[in-house]
C-alpha positions in Angstrom: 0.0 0.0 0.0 1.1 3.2 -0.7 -0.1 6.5 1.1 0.7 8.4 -1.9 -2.7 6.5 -3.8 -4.6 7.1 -1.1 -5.3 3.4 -0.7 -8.1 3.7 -3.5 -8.8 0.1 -3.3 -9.1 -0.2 0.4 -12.6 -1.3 2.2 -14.5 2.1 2.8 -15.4 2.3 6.5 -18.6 4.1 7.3 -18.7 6.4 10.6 -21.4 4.1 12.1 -19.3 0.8 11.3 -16.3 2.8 12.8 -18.8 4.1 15.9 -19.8 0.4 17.0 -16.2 -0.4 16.6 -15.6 2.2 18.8 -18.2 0.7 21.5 -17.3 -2.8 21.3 -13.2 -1.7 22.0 -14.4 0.3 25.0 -16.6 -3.0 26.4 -13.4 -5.1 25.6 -10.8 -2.9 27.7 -13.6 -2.9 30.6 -13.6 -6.5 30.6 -17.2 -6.9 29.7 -18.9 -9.9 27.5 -19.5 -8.8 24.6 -16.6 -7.0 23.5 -13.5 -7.0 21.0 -10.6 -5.5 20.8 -10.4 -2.8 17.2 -8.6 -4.7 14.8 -8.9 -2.1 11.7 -6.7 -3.4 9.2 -6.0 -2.1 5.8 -9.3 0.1 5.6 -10.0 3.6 4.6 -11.0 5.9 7.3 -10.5 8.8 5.8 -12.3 11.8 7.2 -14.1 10.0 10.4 -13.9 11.3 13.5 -13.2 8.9 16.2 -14.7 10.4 19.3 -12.5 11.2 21.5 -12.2 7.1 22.6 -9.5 5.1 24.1 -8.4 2.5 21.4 -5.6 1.9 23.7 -4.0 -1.3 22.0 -6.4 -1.3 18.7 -4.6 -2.3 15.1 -4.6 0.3 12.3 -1.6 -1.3 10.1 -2.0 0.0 6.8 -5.3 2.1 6.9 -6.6 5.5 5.4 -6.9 8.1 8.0 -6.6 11.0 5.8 -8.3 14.1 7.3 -9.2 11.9 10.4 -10.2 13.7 13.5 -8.7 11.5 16.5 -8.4 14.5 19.1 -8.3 14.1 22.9 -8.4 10.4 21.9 -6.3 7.6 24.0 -4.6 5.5 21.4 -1.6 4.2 24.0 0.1 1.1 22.2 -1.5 1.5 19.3 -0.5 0.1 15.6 -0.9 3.1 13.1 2.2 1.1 11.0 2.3 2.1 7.7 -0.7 4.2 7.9 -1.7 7.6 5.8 -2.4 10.4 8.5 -2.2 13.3 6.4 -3.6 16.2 7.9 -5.4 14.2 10.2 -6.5 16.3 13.6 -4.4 14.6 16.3 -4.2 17.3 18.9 -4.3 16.6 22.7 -4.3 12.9 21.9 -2.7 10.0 23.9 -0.3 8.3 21.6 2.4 6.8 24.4 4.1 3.6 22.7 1.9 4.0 19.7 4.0 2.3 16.9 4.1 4.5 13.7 7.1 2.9 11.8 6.6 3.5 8.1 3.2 6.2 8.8 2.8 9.2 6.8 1.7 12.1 9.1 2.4 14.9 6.6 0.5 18.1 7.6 -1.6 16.9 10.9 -2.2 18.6 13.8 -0.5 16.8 16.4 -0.4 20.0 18.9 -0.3 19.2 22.6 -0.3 15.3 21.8 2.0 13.0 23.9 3.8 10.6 21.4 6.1 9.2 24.9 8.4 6.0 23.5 6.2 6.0 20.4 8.4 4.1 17.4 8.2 6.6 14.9 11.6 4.3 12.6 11.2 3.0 8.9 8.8 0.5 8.9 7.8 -2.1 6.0 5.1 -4.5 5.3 5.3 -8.0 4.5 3.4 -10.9 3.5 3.5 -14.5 2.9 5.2 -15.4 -0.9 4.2 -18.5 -2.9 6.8 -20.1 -1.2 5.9 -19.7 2.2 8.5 -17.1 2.9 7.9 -13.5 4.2 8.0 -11.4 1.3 8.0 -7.4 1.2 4.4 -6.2 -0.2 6.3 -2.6 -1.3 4.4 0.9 -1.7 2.4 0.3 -4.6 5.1 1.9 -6.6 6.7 -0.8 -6.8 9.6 -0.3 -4.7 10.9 -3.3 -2.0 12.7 -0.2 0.2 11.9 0.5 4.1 9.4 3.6 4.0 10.8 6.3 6.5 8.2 7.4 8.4 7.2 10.8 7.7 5.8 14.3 9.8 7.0 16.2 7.1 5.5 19.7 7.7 2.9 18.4 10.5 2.7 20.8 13.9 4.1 19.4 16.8 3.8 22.2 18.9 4.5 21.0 23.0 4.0 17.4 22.1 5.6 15.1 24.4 8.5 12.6 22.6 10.8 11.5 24.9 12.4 8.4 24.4 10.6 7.9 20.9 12.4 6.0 18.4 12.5 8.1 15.3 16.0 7.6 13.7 15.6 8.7 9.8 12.6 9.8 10.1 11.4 12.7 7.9 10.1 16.2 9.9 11.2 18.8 7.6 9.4 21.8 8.0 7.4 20.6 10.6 6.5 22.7 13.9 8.5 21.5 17.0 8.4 24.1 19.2 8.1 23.8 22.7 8.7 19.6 22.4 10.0 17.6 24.9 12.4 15.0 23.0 14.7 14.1 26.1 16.6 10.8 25.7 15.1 10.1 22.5 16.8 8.7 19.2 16.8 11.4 16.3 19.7 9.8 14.4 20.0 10.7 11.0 16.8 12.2 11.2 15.7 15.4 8.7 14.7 18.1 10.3 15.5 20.3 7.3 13.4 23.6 8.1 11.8 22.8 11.4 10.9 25.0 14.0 12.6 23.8 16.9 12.3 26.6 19.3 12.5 25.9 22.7 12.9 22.2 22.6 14.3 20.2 24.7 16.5 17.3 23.3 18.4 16.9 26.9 20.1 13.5 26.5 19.0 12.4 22.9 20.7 11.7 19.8 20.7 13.8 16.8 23.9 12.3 15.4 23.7 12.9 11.4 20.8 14.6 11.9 20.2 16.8 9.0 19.1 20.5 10.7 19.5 23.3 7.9 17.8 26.3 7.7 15.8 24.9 11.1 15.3 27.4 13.9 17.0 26.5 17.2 16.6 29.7 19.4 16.0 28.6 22.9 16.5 24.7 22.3 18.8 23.1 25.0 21.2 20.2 23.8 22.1 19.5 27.2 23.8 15.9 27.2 22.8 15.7 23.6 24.6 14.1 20.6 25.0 16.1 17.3 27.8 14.4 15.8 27.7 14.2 12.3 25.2 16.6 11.8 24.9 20.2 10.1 23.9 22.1 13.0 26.2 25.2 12.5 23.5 25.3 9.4 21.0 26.1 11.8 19.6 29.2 12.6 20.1 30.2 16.4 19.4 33.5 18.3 22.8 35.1 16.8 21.5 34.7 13.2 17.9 36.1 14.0 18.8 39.6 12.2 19.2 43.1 14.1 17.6 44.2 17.1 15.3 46.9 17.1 16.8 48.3 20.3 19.5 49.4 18.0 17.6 51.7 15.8 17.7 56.0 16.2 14.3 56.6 17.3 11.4 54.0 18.8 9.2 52.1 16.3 6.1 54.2 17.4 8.1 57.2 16.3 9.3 55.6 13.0 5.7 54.2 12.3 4.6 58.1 12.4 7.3 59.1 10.3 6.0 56.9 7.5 2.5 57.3 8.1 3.4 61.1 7.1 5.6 59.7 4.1 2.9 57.4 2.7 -0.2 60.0 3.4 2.3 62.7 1.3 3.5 60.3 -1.1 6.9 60.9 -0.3 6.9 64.3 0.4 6.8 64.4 3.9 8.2 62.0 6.8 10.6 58.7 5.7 10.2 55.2 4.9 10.5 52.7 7.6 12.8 50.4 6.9 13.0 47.1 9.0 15.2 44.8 6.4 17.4 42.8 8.2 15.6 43.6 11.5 14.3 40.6 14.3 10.8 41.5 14.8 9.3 38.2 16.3 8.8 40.3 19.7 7.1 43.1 18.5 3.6 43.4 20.5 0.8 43.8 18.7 2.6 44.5 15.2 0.2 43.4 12.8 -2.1 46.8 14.5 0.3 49.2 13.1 -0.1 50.7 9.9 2.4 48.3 7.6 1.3 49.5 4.3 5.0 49.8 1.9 7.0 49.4 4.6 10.6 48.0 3.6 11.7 45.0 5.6 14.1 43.3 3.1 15.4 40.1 5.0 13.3 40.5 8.5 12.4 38.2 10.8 8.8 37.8 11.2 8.9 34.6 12.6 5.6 33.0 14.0 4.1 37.0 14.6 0.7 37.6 14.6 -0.5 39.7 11.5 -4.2 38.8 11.2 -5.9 41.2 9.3 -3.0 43.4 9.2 -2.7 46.2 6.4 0.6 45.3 4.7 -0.1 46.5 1.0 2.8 47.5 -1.6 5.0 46.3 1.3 8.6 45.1 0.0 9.4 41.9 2.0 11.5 40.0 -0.1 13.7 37.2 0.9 11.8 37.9 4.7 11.5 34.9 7.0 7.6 34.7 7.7 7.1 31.2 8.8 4.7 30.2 10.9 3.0 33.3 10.8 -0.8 34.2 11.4 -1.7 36.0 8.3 -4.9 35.4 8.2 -7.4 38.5 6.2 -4.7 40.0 5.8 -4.2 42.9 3.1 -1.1 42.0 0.8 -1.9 43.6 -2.1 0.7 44.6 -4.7 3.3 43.2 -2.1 6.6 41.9 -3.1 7.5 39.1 -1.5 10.1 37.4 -3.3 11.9 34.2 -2.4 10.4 35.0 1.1 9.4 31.6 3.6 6.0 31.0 4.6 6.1 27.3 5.1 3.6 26.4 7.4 1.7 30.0 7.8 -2.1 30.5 7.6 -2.8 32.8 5.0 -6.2 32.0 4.8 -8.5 34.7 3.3 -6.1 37.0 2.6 -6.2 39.1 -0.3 -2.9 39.0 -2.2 -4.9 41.0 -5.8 -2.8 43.4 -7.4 -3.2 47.2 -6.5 -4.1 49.4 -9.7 -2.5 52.6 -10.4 -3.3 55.7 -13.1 -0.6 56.9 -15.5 -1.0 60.9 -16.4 -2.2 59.9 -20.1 -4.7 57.7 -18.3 -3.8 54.2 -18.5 -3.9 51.8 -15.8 -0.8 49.1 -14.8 -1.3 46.8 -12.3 1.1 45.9 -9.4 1.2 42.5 -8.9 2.2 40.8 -5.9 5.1 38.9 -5.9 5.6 35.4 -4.7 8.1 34.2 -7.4 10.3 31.5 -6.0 8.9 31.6 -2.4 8.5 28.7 0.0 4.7 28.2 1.2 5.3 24.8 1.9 2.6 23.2 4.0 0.8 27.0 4.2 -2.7 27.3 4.8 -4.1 29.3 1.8 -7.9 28.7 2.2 -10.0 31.3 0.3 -7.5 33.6 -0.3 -7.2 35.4 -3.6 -4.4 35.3 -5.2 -5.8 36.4 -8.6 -3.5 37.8 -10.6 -0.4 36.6 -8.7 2.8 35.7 -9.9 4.1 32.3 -8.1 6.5 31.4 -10.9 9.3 29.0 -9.4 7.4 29.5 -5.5 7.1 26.0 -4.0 3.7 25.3 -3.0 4.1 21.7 -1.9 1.4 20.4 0.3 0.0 23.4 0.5 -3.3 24.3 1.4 -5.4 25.4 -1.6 -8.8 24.5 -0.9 -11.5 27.7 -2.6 -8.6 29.6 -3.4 -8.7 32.2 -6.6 -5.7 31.7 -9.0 -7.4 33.3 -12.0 -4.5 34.6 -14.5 -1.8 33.4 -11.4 1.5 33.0 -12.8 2.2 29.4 -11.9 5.0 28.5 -14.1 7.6 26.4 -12.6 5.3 26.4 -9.0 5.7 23.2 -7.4 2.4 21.8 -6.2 3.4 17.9 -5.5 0.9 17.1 -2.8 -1.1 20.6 -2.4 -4.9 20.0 -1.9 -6.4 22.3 -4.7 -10.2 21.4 -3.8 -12.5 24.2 -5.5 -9.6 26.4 -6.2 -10.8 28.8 -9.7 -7.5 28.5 -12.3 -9.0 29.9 -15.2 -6.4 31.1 -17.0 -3.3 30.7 -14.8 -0.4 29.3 -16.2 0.2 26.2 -14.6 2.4 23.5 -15.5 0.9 21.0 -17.4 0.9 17.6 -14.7 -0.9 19.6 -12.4 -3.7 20.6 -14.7 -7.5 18.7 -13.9 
């Protein structure tokens, strides 16, 4: 089975076969006649919610649980091997000693969920050959290899995994901030990307772990191995950008500076210009009046800017992951090569801003996403008419009622983004990701 098909030609379960399921499991860890113990192999679960139960000990190997909702569950021991968790809502859940060798977690919710000595290594499944002999069954690609397990882009935010086994596994651009990984086995895992502020890995091993462009401010290494891996590659608190301590006047006083400069087009009052600058402290920043500033290079990281005004603003080459941009006004922005992975952008209106020649014509300034990272971003109902995303990697992705009429998408990367009642009339769009 391969979670890439979606396990198409699994047995559909239906939320009341999964409910009395649910009900006999519960009689069967009481003790009571009558009972029996979830054994849900190999079956497509997609999209049910499972009630909040305990499952403790139940048997998922191999299933569909795309889009699942299992919060605030109790699933302790449980077998999700080789299962397709993608976005699935896992929040608050009880996962200690789950086994999840060989799952595919990409994009779920897995915020405040304890995953304690859970086995998160490559798993594989095999069957009986002809011949008697254990055989690999493969992905459905056709490949015999050990599938990595994978919480690629998935938010991990204060989950609990100490002493999980997760050596190779695959957590790039995933959200680990907060976590508690303390004597657990991160060997050789890729955590290209990921937010690991404020964890603790205090006795664990992250030898020839791979830890580029991941955000370590905060996270203690205290006992912890890091042999072999990349972690000068890493950004830390000394890599964060400028502090705004450092600037001539206070940001209130720069803010009215531009406000003047922008109300006087230019005449009056400066530009504020933040590039370079940390502003992940910044109170209440998405309130101010953002509209063109400059912040070439900042540091937004994980700020709250829901429904802030940030039109014509040039952010190029900004670091915005993780931010809450949600109705947010981002029209005619430049945003160029900037990182978004994992930020919620939903509703926001990313249209072009019109302006009037003297002779009377009318040119549009588009915003400007080419070549940015909005890996794993949340992009439901925004408009992004008009757009130009050429070369912007839009991998799992979030997509879902989203206008990209006349986008630019040549040379986008959508492997894996969920495109549900998104309007592409007339975008350019590479060809395999068309119907």
């Amino acid at each position: 089975m391969s979670a890439e098909t979606s396990g198409s030609s699994l047995e559909r379960v239906t939320q009341r076969e999964l409910d009395e399921v649910i009900k006999k499991h519960m009689t069967f860890i009481k003790g009571i006649r009558g009972g029996a113990r979830a054994v849900m192999k190999f079956k497509d679960m997609s999209g049910l919610h499972f009630r909040g139960a305990d499952l403790s000990q139940a048997d998922f190997t191999g299933s569909v649980l795309t889009d699942a909702i299992l919060t605030q569950g109790t699933f302790q021991g449980v077998s999700f091997f080789a299962c397709d968790l993608r976005n699935a809502e896992l929040e608050n859940a009880n996962f200690v000693r789950a086994d999840f060798r060989g799952a595919y977690v990409a994009g779920a919710n897995l915020t405040g969920a304890d995953l304690e000595k859970a086995d998160l290594r490559e798993g594989k499944i095999m069957e009986r050959g002809a011949k008697g002999a254990l055989e690999d069954m493969g992905w459905g690609d056709g490949s015999q290899k050990s599938q990595k397990t994978i919480f690629a882009g998935a938010k991990l935010h204060e989950t609990n995994l100490s002493g999980s086994r997760a050596s190779a596994a695959d957590f790039a651009d995933a959200d680990l901030s907060g976590v508690i990984v303390k004597d657990a086995d991160f060997s050789g895992a890729n955590l290209e990307g990921a937010n690991l502020s404020d964890a603790d890995f205090t006795g664990s091993d992250l030898s020839n772990a791979n830890l580029a462009s991941s955000i370590m401010t905060g996270t203690v290494l205290a006992m912890t191995e890091t042999s072999g891996s990349n972690i000068k590659e890493a950004l830390t608190e000394d890599s964060m950008g400028s502090k705004i301590e450092d600037l001539e006047k206070t940001l209130p006083e720069l803010l009215e500076d531009h406000t003047a400069w922008v109300a006087t087009a230019g005449k009056d009052g400066q530009r504020l210009d933040l590039s370079g600058f940390d502003l992940r402290y910044i109170l209440d920043l998405g309130q101010y009046p953002l509209t063109a500033i400059k912040a070439i290079g900042a540091n937004f990281l994980k700020q709250n800017l829901e429904g802030a005004q940030i039109q014509s603003a040039q952010l190029d080459r900004a670091d915005m992951r993780d931010c809450n941009l949600r109705d947010s006004d981002m029209r005619g922005a430049s945003l160029k090569n900037t990182k978004l992975a994992r930020s919620d952008l939903s509703d926001a209106n990313l249209t072009p801003l019109k302006f009037t020649n003297k002779d009377g014509s009318e040119w549009l300034q588009r915003v400007n996403l080419s070549g940015a990272n909005l890996r794993y971003a949340i992009l439901r109902g925004a408009n992004l008419s008009d757009a130009i995303l050429s070369g912007a990697d839009l991998s799992y992705a979030v997509l879902i009622d989203c206008d990209l009429r006349r986008a630019d998408l040549s040379g986008a990367l959508l492997d894996g983004a969920d495109m549900n009642g998104s309007m592409t009339q007339d975008a350019a769009i590479d060809e395999k990701y068309k119907g």
